[in-house]
Backbone as a ProteinNet text record, in pm:
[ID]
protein_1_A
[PRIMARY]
XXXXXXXXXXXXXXXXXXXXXXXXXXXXXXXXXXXXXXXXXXXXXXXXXXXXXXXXXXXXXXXXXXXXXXXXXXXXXXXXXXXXXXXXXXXXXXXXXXXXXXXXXXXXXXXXXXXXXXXXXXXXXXXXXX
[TERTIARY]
-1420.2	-1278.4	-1203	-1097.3	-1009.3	-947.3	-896.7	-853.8	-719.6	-661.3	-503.9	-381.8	-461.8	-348.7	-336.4	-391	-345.2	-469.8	-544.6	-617.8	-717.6	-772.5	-805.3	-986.1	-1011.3	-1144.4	-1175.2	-1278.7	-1313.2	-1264.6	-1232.1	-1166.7	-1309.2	-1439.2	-1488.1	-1561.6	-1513.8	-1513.8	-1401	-1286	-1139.8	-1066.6	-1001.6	-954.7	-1025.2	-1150.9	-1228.8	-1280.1	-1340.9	-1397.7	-1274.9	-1168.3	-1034.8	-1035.9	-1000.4	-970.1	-1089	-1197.2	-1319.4	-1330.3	-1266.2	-1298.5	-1441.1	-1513.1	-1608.2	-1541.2	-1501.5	-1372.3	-1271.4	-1158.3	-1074.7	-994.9	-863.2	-802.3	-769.8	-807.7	-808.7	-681.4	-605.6	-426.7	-338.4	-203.1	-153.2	-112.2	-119.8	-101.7	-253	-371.8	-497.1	-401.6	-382.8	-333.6	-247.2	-128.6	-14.7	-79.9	-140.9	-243.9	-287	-393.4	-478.6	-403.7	-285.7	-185.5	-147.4	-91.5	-75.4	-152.3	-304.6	-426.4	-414.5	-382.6	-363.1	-256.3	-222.8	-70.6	-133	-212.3	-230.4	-357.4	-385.9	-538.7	-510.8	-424.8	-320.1	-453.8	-460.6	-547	-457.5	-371.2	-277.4	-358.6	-477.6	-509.1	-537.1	-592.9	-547.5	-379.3	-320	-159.2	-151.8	-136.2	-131.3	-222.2	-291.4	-392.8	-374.7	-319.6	-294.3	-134.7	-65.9	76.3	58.1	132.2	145.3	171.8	99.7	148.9	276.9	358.8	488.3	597.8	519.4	575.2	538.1	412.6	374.6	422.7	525.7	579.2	678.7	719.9	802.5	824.1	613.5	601.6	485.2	532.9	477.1	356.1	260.1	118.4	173.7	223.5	275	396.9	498.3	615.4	491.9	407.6	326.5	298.1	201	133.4	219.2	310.2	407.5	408.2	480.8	554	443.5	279.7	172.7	115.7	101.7	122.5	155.3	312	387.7	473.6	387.4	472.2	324.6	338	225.6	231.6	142.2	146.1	85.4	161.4	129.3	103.5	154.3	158	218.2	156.7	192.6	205.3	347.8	378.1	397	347.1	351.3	486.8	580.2	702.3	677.4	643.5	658.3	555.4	509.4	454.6	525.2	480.3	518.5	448.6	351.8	272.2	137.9	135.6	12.7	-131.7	-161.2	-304.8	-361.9	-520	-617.8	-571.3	-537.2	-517.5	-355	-316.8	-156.2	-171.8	-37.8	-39.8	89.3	136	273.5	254.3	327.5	320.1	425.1	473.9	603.4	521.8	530.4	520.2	629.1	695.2	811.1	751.9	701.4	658	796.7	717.8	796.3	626.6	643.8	541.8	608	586.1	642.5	570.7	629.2	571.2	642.7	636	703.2	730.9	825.1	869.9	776	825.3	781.6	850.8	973.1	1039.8	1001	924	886.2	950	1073.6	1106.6	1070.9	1112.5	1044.5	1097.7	1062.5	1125.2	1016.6	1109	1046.8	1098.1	1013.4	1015.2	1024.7	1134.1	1136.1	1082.4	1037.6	1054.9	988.8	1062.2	1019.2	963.7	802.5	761.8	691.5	712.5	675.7	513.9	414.6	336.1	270.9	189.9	125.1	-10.7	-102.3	-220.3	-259.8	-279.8	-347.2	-513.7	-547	-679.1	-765.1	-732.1	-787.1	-790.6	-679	-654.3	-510.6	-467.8	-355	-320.7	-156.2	-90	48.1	89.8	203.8	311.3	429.7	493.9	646.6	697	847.9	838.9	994.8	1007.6	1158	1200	1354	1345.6	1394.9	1408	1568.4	1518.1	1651.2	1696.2
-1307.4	-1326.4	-1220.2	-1244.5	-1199.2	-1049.1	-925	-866.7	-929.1	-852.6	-894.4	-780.9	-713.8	-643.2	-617.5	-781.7	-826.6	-767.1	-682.7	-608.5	-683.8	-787.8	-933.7	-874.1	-761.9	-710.4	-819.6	-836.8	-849.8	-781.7	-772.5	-731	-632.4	-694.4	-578.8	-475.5	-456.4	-370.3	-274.3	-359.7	-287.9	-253.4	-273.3	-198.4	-220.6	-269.6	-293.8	-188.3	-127.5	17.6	139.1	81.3	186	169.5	23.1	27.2	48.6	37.5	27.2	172.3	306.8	421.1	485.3	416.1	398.6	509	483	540.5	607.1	694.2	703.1	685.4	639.4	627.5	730.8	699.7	852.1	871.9	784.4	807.9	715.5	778.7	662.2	561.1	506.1	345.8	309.8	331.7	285.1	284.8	367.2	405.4	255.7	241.8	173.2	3.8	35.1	-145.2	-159.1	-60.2	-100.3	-76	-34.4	-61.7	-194.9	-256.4	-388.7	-498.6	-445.9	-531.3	-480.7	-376.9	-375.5	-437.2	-482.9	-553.9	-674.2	-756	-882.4	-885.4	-805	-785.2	-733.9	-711.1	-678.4	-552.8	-442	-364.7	-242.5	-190.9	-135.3	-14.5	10.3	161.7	210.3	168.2	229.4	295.8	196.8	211.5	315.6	365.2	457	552.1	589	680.7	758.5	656.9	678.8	727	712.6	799.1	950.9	961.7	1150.2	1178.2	1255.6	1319.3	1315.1	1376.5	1413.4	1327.1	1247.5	1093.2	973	1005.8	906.2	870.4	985.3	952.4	856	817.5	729.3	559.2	529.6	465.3	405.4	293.6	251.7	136.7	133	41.3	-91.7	-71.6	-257.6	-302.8	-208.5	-262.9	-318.3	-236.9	-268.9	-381.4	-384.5	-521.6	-611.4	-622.9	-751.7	-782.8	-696.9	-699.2	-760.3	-715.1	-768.1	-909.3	-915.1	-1044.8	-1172	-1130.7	-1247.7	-1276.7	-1249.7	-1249.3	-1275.8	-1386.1	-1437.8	-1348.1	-1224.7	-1132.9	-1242.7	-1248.9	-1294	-1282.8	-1166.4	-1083.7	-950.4	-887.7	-765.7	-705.9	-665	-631.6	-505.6	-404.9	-260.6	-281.5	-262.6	-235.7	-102.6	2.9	144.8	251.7	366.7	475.2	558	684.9	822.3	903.6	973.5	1076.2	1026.3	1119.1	1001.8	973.3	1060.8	1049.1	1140.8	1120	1174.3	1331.8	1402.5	1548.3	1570.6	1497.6	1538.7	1553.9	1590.9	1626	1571.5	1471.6	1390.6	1250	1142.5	1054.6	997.1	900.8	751.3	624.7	515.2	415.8	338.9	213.5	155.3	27.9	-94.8	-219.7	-341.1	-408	-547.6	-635	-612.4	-732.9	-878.8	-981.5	-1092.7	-1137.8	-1184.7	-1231.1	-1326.2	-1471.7	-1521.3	-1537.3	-1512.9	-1489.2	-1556	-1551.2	-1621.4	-1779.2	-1775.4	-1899.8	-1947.8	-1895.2	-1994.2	-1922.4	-1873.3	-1802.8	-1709.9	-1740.4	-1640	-1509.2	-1396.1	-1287.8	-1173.3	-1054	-982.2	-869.8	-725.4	-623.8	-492.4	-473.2	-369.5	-251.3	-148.8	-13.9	80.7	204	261.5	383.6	423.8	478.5	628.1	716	872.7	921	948.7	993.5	1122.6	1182.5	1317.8	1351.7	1417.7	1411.2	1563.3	1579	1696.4	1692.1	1805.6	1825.5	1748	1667.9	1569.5	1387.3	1431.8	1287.4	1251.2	1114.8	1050.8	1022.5	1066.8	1022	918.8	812	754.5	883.9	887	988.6	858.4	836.1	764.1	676.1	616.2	512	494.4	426.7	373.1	230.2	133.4	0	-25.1	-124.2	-119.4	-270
356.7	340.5	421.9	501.1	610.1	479.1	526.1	437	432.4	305.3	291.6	389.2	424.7	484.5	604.4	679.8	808.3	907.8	914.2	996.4	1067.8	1005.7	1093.7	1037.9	973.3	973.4	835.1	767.5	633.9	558.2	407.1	272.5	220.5	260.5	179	283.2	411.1	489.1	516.8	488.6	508.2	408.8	278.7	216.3	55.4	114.6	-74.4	-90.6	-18.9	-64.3	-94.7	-65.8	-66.3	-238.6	-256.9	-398.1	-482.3	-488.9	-504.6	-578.3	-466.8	-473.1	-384.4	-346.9	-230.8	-120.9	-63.3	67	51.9	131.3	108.1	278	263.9	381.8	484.2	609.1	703.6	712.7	761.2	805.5	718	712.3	631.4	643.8	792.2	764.3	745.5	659.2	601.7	453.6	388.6	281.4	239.5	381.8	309.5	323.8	430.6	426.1	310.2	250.9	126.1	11.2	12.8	-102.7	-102.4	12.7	14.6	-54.3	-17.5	-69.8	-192	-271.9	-442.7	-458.3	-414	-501.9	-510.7	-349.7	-364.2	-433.8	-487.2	-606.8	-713.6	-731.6	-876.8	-929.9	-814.9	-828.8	-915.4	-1008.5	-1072.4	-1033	-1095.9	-1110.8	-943.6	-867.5	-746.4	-700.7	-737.4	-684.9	-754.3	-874.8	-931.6	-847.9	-852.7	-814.1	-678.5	-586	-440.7	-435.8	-577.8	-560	-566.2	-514.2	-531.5	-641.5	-765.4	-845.5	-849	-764.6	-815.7	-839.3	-826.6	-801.9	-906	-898.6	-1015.7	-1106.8	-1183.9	-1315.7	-1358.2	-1209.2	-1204.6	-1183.9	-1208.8	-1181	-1293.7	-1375.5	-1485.4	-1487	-1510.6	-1505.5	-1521	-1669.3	-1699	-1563.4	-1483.8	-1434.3	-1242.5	-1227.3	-1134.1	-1148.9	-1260.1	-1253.1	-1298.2	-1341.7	-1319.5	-1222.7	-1115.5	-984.8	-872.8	-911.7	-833.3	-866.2	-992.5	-1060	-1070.5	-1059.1	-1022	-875.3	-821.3	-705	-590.6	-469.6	-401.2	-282.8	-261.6	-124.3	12.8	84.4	217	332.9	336.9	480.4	494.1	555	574	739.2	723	903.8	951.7	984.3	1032.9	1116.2	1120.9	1200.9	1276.8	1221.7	1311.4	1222.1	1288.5	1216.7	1289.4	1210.2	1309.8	1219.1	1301.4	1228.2	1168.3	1048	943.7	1006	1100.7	1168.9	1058.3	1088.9	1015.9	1089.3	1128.6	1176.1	1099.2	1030.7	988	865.2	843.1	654.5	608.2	743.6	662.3	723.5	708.8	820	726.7	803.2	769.1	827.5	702.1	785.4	761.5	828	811.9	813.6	687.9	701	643.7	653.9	603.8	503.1	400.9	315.1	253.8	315.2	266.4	206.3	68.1	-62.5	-100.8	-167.6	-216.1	-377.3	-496.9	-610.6	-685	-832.4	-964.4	-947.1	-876.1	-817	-734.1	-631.5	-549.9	-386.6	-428.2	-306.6	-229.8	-104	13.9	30	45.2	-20.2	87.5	121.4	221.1	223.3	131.6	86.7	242.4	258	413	352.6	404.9	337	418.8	403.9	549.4	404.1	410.6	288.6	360.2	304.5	303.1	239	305.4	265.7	293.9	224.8	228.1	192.5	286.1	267.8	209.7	94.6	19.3	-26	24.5	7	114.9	154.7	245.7	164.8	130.9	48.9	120.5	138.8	166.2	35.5	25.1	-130	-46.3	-148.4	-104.1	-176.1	-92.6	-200.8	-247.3	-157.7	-177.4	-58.4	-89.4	41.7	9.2	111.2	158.2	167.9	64.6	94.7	144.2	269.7	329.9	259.5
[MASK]
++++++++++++++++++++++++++++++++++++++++++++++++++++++++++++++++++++++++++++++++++++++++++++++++++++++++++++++++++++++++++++++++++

């Protein structure tokens, strides 16, 4: 099976071992791909896991898995990076994930999202939905 977060590789070569815990992502657009693939795998405890601490608290198990749940992930589009290589300790990525609703509607999440790599881990920290 093709992964979900567009990379054209297989799912259990490309971001199954991410969620798995197997792996961890070198740069953060690995990070923000295989987040994608937890939403469309309603993988909750990863998403959690891959937030930054300082961040996490703001972000609730049950309001995730709704949001992954009910809603059909379809695609996922890298618009831009900057930074976020395996040698950095910040990066931005700026995507577009189109999903369609609990209605049926077509619906397309922008967000240009902030991450940080501690210890040698990639964390999501925040993002900007435009």
């Amino acid at each position: 099976m093709i992964c979900y977060c567009g990379s054209g590789k297989n799912f259990d070569e490309c971001c199954q071992p991410f969620l798995d815990g197997e792996a961890k992502p070198q740069t953060a657009e690995e990070l923000m791909r295989s987040r994608f693939s937890a939403y469309a795998t309603c993988a909750v405890e990863y998403l959690l896991r891959s937030t930054h601490p300082s961040t996490r608290k703001f972000h609730k198990a049950e309001d995730i898995e709704n949001w992954a749940k009910t809603n059909n992930w379809e695609k996922l589009e890298i618009v831009s990076k900057s930074n976020g290589e395996a040698k950095d300790t910040q990066g931005t990525v700026e995507f577009k994930a189109y999903f369609t609703d609990a209605d049926g509607k077509a619906q397309i999440h922008h967000e240009k999202s902030n991450f940080r790599k501690e210890l040698g881990k990639w964390f999501f920290v925040d993002g900007k939905v435009f």
